[in-house]
C-alpha positions as CSV (number, residue, x, y, z in Angstrom):
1,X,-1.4,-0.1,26.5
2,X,-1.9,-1.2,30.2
3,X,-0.7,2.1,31.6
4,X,-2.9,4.7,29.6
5,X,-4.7,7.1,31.2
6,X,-7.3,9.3,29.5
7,X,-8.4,12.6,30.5
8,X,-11.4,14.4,29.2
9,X,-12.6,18.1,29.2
10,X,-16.3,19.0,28.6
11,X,-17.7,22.4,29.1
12,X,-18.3,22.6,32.6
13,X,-22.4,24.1,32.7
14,X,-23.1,20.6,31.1
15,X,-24.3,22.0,27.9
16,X,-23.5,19.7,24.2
17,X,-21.8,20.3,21.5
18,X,-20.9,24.5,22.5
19,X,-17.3,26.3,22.2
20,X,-14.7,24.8,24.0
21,X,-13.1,26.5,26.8
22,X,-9.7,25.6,27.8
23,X,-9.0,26.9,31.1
24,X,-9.1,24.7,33.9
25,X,-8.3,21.6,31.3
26,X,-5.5,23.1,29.9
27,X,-4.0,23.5,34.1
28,X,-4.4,19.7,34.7
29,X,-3.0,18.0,31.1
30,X,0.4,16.4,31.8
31,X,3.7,16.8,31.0
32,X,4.4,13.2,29.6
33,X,4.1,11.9,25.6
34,X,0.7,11.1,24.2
35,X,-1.9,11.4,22.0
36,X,-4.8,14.1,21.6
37,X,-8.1,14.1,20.5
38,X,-10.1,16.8,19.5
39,X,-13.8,16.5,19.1
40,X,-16.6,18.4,17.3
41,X,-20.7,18.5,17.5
42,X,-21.9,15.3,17.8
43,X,-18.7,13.7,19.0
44,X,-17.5,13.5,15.3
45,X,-13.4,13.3,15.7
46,X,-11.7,16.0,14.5
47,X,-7.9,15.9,14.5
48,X,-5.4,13.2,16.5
49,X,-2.5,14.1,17.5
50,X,0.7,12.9,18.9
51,X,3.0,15.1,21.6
52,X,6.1,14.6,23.4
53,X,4.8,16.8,25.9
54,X,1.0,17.2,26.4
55,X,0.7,20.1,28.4
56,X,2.8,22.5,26.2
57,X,1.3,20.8,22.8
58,X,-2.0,21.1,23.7
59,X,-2.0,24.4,24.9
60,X,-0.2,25.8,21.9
61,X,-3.5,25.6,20.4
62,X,-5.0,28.2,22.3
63,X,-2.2,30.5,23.1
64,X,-2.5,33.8,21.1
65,X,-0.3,32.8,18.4
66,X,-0.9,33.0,14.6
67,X,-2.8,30.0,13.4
68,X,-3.1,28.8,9.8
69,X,-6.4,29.3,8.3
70,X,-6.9,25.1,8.6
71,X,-6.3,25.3,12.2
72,X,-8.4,28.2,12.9
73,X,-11.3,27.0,10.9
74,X,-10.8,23.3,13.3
75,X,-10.4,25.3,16.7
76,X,-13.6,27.1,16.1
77,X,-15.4,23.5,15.9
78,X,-13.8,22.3,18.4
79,X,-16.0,21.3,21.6
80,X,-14.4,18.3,23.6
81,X,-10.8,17.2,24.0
82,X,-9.5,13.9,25.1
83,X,-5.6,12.8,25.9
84,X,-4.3,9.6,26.4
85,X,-1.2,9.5,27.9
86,X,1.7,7.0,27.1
87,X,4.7,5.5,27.9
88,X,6.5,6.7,25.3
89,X,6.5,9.0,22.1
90,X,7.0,5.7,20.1
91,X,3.6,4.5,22.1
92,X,1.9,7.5,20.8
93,X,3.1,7.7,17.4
94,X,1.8,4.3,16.8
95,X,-1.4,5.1,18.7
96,X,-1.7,8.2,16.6
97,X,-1.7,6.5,13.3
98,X,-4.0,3.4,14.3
99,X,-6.6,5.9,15.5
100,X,-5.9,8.3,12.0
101,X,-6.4,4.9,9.6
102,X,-9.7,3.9,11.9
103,X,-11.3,7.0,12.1
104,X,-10.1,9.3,9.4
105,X,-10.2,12.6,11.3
106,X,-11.2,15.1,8.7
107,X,-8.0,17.5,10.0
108,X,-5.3,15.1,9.3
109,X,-3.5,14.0,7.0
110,X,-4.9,10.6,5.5
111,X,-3.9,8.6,2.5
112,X,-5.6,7.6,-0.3
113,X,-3.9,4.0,-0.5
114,X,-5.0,1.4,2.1
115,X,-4.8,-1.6,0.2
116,X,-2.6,-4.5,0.8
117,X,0.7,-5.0,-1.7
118,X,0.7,-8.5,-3.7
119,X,4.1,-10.8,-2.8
120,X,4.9,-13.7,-4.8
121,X,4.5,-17.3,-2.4
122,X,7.1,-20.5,-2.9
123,X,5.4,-22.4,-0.2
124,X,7.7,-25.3,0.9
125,X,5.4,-27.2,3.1
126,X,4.3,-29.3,0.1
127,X,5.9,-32.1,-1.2
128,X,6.1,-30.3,-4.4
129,X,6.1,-26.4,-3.7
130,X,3.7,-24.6,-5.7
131,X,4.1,-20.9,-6.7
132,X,1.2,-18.4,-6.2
133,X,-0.2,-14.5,-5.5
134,X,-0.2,-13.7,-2.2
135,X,-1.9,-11.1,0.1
136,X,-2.9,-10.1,3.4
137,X,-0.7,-12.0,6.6
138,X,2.3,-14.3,6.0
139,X,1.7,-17.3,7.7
140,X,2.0,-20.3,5.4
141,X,5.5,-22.3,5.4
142,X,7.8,-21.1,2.6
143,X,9.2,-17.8,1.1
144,X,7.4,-14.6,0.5
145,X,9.0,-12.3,-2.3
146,X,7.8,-8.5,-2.5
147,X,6.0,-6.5,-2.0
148,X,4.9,-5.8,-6.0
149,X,3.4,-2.4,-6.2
150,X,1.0,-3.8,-8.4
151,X,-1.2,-7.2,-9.3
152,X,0.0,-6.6,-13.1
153,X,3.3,-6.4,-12.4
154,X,3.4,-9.6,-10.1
155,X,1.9,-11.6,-13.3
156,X,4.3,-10.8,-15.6
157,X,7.0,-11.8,-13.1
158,X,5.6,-15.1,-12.7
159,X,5.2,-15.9,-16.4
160,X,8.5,-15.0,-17.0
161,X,9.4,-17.4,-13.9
162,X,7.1,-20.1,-14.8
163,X,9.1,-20.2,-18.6
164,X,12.3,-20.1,-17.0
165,X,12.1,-22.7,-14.2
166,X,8.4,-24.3,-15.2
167,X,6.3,-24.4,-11.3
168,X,3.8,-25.4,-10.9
169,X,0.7,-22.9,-9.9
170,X,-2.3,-25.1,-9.8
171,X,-4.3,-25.7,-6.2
172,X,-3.7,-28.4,-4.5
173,X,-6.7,-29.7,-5.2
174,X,-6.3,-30.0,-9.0
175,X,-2.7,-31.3,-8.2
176,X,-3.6,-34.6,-6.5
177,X,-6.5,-35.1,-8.9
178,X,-5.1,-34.7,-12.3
179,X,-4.7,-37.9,-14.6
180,X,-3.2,-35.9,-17.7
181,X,-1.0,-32.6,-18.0
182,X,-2.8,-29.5,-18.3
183,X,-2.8,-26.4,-20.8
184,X,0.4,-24.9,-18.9
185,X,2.4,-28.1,-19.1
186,X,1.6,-28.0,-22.9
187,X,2.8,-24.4,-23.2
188,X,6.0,-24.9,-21.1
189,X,5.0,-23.4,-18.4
190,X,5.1,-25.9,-15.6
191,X,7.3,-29.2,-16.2
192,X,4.2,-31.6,-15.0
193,X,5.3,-33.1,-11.8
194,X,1.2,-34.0,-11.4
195,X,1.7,-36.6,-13.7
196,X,5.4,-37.6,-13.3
197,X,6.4,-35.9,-16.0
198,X,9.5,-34.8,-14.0
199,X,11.2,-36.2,-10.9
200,X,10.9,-35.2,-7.1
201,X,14.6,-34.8,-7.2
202,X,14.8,-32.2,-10.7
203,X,11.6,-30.4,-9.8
204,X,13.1,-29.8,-6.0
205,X,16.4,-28.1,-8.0
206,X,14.2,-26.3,-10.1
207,X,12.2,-25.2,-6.7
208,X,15.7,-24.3,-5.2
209,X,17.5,-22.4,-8.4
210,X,13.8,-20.2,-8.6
211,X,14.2,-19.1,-4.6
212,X,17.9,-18.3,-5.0
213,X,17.2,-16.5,-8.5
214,X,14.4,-14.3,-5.8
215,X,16.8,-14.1,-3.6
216,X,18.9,-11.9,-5.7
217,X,22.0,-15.1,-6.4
218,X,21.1,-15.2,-10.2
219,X,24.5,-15.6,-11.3
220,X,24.2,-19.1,-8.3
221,X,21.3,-19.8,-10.2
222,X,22.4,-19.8,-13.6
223,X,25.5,-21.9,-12.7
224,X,23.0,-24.6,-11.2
225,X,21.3,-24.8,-14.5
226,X,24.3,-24.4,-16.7
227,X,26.2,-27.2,-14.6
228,X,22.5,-29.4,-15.0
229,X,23.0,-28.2,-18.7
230,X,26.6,-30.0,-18.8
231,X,25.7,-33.1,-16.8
232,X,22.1,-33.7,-19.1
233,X,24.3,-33.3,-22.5
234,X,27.3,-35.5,-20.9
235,X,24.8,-38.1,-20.8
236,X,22.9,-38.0,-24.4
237,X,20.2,-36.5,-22.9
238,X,19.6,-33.7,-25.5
239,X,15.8,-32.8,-24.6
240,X,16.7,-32.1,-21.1
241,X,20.2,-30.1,-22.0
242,X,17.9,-28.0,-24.6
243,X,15.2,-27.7,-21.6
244,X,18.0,-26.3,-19.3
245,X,19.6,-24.1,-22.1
246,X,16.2,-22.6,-22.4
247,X,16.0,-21.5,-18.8
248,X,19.5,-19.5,-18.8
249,X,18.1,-17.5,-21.9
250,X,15.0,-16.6,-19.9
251,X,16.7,-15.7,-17.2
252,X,18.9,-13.9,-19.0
253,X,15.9,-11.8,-20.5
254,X,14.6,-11.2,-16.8
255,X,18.1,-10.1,-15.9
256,X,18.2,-7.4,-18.8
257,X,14.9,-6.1,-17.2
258,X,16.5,-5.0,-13.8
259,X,18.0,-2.5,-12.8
260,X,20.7,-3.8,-10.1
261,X,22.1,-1.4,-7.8
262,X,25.6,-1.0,-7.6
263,X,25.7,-0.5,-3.9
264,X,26.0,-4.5,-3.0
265,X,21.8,-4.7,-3.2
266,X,20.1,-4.7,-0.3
267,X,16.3,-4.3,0.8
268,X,14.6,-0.9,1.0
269,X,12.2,1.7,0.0
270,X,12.6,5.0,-1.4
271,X,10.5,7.8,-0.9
272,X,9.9,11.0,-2.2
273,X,7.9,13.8,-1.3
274,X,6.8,16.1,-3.9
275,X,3.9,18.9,-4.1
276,X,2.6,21.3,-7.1
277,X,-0.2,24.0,-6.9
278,X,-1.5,22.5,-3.4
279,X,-1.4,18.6,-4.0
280,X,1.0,16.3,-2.7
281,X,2.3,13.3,-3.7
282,X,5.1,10.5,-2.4
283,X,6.3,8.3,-4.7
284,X,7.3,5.6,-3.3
285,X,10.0,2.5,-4.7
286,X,10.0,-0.9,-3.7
287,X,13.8,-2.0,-3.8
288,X,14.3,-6.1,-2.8
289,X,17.9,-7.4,-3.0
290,X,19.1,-4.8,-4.8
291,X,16.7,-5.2,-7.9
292,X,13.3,-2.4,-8.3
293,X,9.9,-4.1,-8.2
294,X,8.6,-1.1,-9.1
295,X,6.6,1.8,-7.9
296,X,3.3,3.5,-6.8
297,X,2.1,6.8,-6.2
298,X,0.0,7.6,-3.3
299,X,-1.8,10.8,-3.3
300,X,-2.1,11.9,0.8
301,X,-5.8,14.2,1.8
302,X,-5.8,16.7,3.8
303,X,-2.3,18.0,2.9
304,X,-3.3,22.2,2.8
305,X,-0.6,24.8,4.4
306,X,1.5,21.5,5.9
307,X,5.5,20.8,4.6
308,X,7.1,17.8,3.8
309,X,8.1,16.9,6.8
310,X,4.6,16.9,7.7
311,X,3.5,15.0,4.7
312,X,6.0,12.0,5.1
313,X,5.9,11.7,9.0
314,X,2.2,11.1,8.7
315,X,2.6,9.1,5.7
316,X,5.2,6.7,6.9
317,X,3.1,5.4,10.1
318,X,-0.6,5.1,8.1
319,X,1.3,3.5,5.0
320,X,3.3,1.3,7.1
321,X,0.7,0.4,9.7
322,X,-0.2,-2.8,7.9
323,X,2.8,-3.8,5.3
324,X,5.9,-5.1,5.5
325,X,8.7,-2.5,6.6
326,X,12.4,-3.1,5.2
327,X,15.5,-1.9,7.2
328,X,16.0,1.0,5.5
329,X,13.7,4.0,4.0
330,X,15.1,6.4,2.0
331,X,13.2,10.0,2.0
332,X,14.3,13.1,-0.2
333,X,13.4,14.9,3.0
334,X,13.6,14.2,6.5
335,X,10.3,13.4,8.8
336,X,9.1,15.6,11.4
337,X,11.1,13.3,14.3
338,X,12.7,11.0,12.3
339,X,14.3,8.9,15.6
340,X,10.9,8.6,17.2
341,X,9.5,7.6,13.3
342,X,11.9,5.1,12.9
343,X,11.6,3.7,16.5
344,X,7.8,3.0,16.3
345,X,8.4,1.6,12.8
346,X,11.1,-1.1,14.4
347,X,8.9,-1.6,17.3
348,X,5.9,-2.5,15.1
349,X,8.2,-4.5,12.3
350,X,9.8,-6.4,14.7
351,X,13.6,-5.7,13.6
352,X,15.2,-2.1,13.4
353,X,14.3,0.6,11.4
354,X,16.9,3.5,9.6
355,X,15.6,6.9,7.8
356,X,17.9,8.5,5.6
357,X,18.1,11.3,3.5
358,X,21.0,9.9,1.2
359,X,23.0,12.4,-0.1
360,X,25.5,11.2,-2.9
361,X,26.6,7.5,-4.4
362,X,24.0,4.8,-5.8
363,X,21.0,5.9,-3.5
364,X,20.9,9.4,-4.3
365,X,20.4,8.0,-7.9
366,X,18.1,5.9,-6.8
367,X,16.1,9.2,-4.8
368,X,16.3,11.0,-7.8
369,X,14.6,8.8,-9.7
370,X,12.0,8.7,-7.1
371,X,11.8,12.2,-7.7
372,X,11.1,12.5,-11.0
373,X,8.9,9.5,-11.1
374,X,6.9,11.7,-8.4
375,X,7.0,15.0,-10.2
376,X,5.8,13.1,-13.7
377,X,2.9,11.8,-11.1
378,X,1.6,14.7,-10.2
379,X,1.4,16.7,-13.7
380,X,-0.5,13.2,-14.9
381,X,-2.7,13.6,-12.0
382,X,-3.3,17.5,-12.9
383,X,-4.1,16.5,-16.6
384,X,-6.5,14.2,-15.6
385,X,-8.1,16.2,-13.4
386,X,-8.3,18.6,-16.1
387,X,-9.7,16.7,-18.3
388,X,-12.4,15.6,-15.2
389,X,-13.3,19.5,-14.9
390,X,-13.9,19.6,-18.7
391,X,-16.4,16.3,-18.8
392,X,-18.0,18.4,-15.9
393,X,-19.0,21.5,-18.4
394,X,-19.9,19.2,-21.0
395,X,-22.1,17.4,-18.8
396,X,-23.2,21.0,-17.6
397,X,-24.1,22.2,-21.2
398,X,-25.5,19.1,-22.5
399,X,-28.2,18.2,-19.3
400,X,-28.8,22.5,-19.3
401,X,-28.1,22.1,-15.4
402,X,-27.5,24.9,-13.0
403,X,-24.8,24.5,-11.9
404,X,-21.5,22.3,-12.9
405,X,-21.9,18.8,-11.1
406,X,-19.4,17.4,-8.7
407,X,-20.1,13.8,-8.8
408,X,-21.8,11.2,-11.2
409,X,-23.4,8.1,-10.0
410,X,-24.6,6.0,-12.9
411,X,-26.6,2.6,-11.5
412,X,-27.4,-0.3,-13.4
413,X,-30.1,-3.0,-12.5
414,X,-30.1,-6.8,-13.6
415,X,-32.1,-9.8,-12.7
416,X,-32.4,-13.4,-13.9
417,X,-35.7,-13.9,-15.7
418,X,-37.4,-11.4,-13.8
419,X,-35.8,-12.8,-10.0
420,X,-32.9,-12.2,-7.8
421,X,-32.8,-8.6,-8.8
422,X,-29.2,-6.9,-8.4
423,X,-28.5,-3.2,-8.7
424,X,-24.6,-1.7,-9.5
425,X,-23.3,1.7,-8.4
426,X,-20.5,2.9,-10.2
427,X,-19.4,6.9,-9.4
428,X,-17.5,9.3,-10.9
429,X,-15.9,12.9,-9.7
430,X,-13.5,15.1,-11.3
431,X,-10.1,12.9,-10.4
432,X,-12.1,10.2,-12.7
433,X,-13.8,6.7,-11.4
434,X,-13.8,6.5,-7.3
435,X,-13.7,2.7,-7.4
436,X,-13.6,2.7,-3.6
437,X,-17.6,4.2,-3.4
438,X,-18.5,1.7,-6.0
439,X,-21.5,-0.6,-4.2
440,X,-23.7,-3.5,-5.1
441,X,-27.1,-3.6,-3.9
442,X,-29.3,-6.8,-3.5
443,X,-33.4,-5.5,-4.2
444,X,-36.0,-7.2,-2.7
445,X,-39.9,-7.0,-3.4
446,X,-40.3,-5.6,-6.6
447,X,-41.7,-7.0,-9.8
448,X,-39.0,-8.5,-12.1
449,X,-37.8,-6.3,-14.6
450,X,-39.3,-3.2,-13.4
451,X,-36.0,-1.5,-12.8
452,X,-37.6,2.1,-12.1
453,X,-39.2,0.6,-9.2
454,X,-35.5,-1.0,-8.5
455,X,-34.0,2.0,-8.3
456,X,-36.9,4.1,-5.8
């Protein structure tokens, strides 16, 4: 942002890293929207936060006011603070987040999900559109479907797809250089246009019927086969009729799957905010012309003494910050600043953005099975972490150690006849494997197949 300015406090006899005294900073902070930093020993980043009015946010931290015991224990750390001031409050909501999901201030809220959705790919640029698992930015020619809340999921979409309409999903690179049909043409899952097996014209219908099928215009789509159906029998042509009958009945199946909403479809998301004995959770339900993808569970950190509103307003900007946004998010509660929330969103997204807390008709439904998909989360989650605390004891008892251990980091080391020596971290805690503090480690210098000497 061109126009930012950023003001900094430090203790004024020059000394690092002692309390913070407010003062004379607190006097100069303006009255316009921004963001906050506060900084601890060692410039380690507390808290960020966003204001609509700095002066009076700010300083409503140090006014004699009672303070949860989370704040408290912060402000007594605190010995630096830095603003940057913005344009707008949507400027320093988006701000806020970016500098929450880079830095991971210990004080706010974070989640534990930063990974990239799956969407299925129908890229048209080729001359015969392939179908594929797509992440990360949309910039290839053709039609993105999604997002799937898991890889899993996405597969069993596809093979259902690739029975029904028979696409192919090889690389290009096989495609051009194949001289036979593969495993999948022999299984009836791709109708071989590599080999000519099919024509330009047929497979381009085929290519057409799967994006309007996507698209949510089944009932178009299974008129296009059922008319091909027609036309292939009208002419004697029995294999392909029986081919195209074959299609409606998978399609058919996929349909029974769904779940269509009765309110005319539509794109959106639903989310719902849940907590139990101090942990939070927000489901939250991937809806795409009208039909459920499915759902995930994200488990936000940091979540003591703060309310829902808290929960999802910080939730909706991190989650958000790097996936697609539909037009519509349903919440079972409303965000802290739900205008500003949903401006920053549009802003980012590049198309406008509604919250809405719906409160009878097909979305309510749809919330309240958010709700209860959330709820069943979070006793899962307290089982398992139950069952983590047990292991814990056992692991106590059996290794006769003082105390109960927190975290288990087993490491294995392998090597190919004695060289290129390579060491695997896996770890453990009471919530069960931590997959994102799993490492690899190339060694160097040792003798092959001394793996105590690996692991000094």
């Amino acid at each position: 942002m061109d126009s930012e300015q950023v003001e900094q406090f430090e203790n004024t006899d020059g000394a690092v890293d002692t309390p913070f005294v407010p003062g004379e900073f607190l006097r100069t902070l303006t009255s316009q929207p921004g963001i906050y930093q506060m900084f601890g020993q060692g410039s380690r980043l507390l808290y960020v936060g966003k204001a609509r009015n700095l002066r009076r946010r700010v300083s409503s931290y140090f006014q004699k006011q009672r303070h949860t015991p989370k704040t408290l224990a912060m402000l007594a750390q605190v010995t630096r603070v830095e603003v940057v001031v913005t344009h707008t409050e949507t400027e320093a909501l988006v701000l806020e987040a970016n500098l929450i999901k880079r830095h991971h201030p210990p004080y706010n809220i974070l989640l534990r999900d930063d990974k990239s959705y799956p969407y299925l790919f129908i890229e048209t640029g080729h001359d015969t559109p392939r179908m594929s698992l797509h992440r990360g930015a949309q910039k290839g020619k053709g039609h993105y479907f999604g997002p799937y809340p898991a890889v899993t999921a996405l597969r069993e979409s596809m093979v259902l797809l690739q029975k029904a309409f028979r696409l192919r999903t090889c690389e290009d690179h096989t495609f051009h250089h194949r001289s036979r049909a593969c495993l999948q043409y022999q299984i009836r899952r791709c109708s071989g246009p590599c080999v000519g097996h099919i024509s330009g014209e047929d497979y381009a219908r085929d290519v057409a019927d799967t994006i309007r099928f996507l698209e949510g215009k089944s009932d178009e789509a299974i008129r296009s086969l059922g008319a091909r159906m027609q036309a292939a029998a009208e002419r004697l042509d029995f294999e392909e009729a029986a081919r195209r009958r074959d299609q409606i009945a998978a399609l058919s199946k996929i349909q029974e799957r769904q779940y269509v909403a009765q309110a005319g479809g539509g794109d959106f998301d639903v989310l719902a905010a849940a907590q139990e004995n101090g942990q939070w959770v927000v489901y939250v339900s991937f809806i795409r012309n009208g039909r459920q993808l499915g759902g995930r569970s994200v488990f936000p950190r940091h979540t003591e003494e703060v309310r829902a509103p808290d929960v999802l307003a910080a939730f909706l900007m991190q989650f958000y910050s790097d996936k697609e946004v539909p037009g519509n998010l349903l919440v079972n509660v409303l965000p802290r600043s739900p205008a500003s929330l949903a401006e920053a969103l549009g802003s980012e997204a590049g198309h406008r953005v509604m919250i809405d807390q719906p409160q009878r008709g097909p979305r309510k439904r749809w919330m309240a099975l958010a709700l209860t998909n959330a709820m069943g989360a979070l006793r899962q989650r307290a089982q398992t972490a139950s069952a983590g605390r047990r292991r814990m004891l056992l692991l106590q008892k059996l290794l006769e150690l003082p105390e109960t251990p927190q975290r288990v980091e087993c490491f294995d080391i392998s090597h190919t006849r004695g060289e290129v020596a390579v060491a695997s971290c896996v770890v453990f805690g009471e919530d069960g494997a931590l997959k994102n503090e799993y490492r690899r480690f190339n060694i160097r210098d040792i003798r092959g197949g001394d793996d105590y000497a690996a692991m000094e």
